[in-house]
N, C-alpha and C positions, 0 to 999 in steps of 0.2 A: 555423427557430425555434431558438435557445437553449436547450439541454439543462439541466436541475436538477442543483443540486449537492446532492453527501450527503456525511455521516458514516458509516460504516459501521462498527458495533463489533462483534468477534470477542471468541471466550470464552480468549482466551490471556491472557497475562501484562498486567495494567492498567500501562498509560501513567500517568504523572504528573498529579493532577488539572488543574495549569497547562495540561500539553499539551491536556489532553481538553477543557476549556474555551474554550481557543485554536482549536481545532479543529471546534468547535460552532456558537463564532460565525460562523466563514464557513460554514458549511452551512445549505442550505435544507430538509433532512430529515435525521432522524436513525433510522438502521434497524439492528437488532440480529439478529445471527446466535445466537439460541437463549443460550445462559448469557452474551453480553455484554449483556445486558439488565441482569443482577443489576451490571456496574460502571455502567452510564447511571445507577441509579437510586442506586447507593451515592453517586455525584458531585450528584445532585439535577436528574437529566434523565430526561423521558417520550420516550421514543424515540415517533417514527412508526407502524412497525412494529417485531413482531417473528417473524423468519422461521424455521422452520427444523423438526426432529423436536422441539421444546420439550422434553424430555427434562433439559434445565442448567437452564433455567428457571427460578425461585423462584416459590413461590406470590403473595409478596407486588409481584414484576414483573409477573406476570399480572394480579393484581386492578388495578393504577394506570391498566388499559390495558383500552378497549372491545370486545369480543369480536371485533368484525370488523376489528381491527390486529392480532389475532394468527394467523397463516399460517402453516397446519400442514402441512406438506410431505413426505411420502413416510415416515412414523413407523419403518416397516421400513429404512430405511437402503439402497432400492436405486438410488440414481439421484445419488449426492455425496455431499461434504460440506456440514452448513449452512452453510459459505463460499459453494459453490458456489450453493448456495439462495437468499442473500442477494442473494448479484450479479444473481442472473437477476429477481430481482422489483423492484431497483434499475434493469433494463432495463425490463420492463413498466411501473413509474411514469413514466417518461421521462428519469431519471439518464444525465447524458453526462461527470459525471467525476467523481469520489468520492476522499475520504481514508479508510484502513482503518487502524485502530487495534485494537487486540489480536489482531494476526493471526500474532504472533511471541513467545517464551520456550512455557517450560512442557513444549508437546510438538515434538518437534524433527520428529517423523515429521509434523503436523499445519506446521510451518513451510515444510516440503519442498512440502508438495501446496497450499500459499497460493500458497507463489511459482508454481509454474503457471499460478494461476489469472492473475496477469499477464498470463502468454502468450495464456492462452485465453480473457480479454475485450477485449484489446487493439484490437479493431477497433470495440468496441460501449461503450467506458467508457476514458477517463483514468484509471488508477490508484496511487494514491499510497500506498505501505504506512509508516509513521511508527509508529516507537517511540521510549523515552526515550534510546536511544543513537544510531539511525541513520534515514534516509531512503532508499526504494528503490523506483526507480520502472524499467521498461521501456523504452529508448529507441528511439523511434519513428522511427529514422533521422537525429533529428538535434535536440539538444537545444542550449540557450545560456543558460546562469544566471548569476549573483551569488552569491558566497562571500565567506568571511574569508577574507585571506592564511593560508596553514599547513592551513588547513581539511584533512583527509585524504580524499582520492576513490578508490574502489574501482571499476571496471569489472568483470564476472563473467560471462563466457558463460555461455549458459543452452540447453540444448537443443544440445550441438553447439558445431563454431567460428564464430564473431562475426570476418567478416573484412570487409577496405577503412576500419578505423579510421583517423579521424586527428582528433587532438584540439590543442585551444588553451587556453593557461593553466593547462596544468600542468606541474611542473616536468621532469616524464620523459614528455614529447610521441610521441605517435604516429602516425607518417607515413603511411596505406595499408596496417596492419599488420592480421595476425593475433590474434585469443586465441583457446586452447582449452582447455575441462576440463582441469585433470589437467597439464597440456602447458606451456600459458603463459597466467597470469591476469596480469590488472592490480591487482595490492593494494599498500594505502598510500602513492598517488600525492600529490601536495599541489597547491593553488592556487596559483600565484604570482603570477595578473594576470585583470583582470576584465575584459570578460566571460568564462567557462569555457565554448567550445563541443567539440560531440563530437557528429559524424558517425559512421554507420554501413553502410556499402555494401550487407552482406548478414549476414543470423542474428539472433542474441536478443541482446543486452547489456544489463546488469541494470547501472544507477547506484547507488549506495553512496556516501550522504555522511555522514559521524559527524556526531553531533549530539554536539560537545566544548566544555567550557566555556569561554567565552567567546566562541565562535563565533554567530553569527547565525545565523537562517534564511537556507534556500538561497530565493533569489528566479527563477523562472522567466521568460523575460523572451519 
């Protein structure tokens, strides 16, 4: 069976109401991690749920929303973050792949422990992190999209070295290579030809596509 797709909105930095919009429309639910409720409802959206220690909350999120959509989860703080909280109850509804929006600015310590959460649903959720500047998703061994020519692509080990890369359509190609922390990243590569594919042998590599103006959306194919 066909897993449910979500919106997931985090209490960080608001997206652009176009993006948030855009983002809503292909969603079949829409779940809020605790204070991204207050931007759903600033845009003029009732989330689904709302997950999390409700603590960011707004009263007036609360009241739009029937008592048993709002998921109070662990008030003490011992068991994650409402990131964490969201994703797991996106698994109990039957969620198989999600876009996460406000889950970047704001707090950088809070950006750090998002992007994990990549790593740590990756077997159980597609996840898509989108902000008004960039795209980042987890590559699952082996990705193939559509870009603008010029487009900037960023590869970023994550966890450790990301090795046996080798990538197509862009302009400084990587044959069977290495990246590590610290060591050797892959930043501000460009599209030159479509489709952009990028293999990965073994480790974490984190995709990084700017969302620069006049660029398109990345098309996953």
């Amino acid at each position: 069976m066909v897993g449910r797709s979500a919106l997931i909105v985090g209490n960080g930095e608001p997206p652009a109401r176009a993006l948030f919009a855009a983002c809503a429309q292909e969603a079949e639910l829409i779940l809020c991690a605790d204070g991204g409720a207050n931007t759903a409802r600033r845009y003029g959206y009732a989330p689904d749920y709302i997950v999390g220690d409700l603590d960011s909350v707004s009263r007036q999120s609360k009241a739009a929303l029937a008592a048993d959509r709002l998921i109070l989860v662990d008030p003490e703080g011992n068991v994650g973050t409402d990131g964490q909280k969201v994703l797991n109850h996106a698994v109990a509804l039957g969620v198989t792949q999600a876009v996460l929006l406000g889950f970047t600015g704001r707090r950088t310590d809070h950006l750090l422990g998002n992007l994990s959460l990549l790593k740590t649903f990756a077997n159980r959720l597609a996840l898509h992190m989108v902000d008004d500047y960039c795209d980042l998703r987890l590559i699952n061994r082996r990705i193939r999209f559509r870009a603008a020519m010029g487009q900037k692509i960023s590869l970023c080990p994550l966890n450790g070295a990301a090795e046996g890369i080798a990538t197509a359509g862009l302009k400084w190609p990587l044959r069977s290579e290495s990246l590590i922390p610290g060591v050797r990243d892959g930043i501000s590569n460009e599209v030159v030809a479509n489709p952009v594919e990028i293999r990965v042998g073994r480790g974490d590599l984190l995709l990084c596509v700017q969302r620069e103006e006049g660029c398109g959306e990345v098309v996953v194919e």
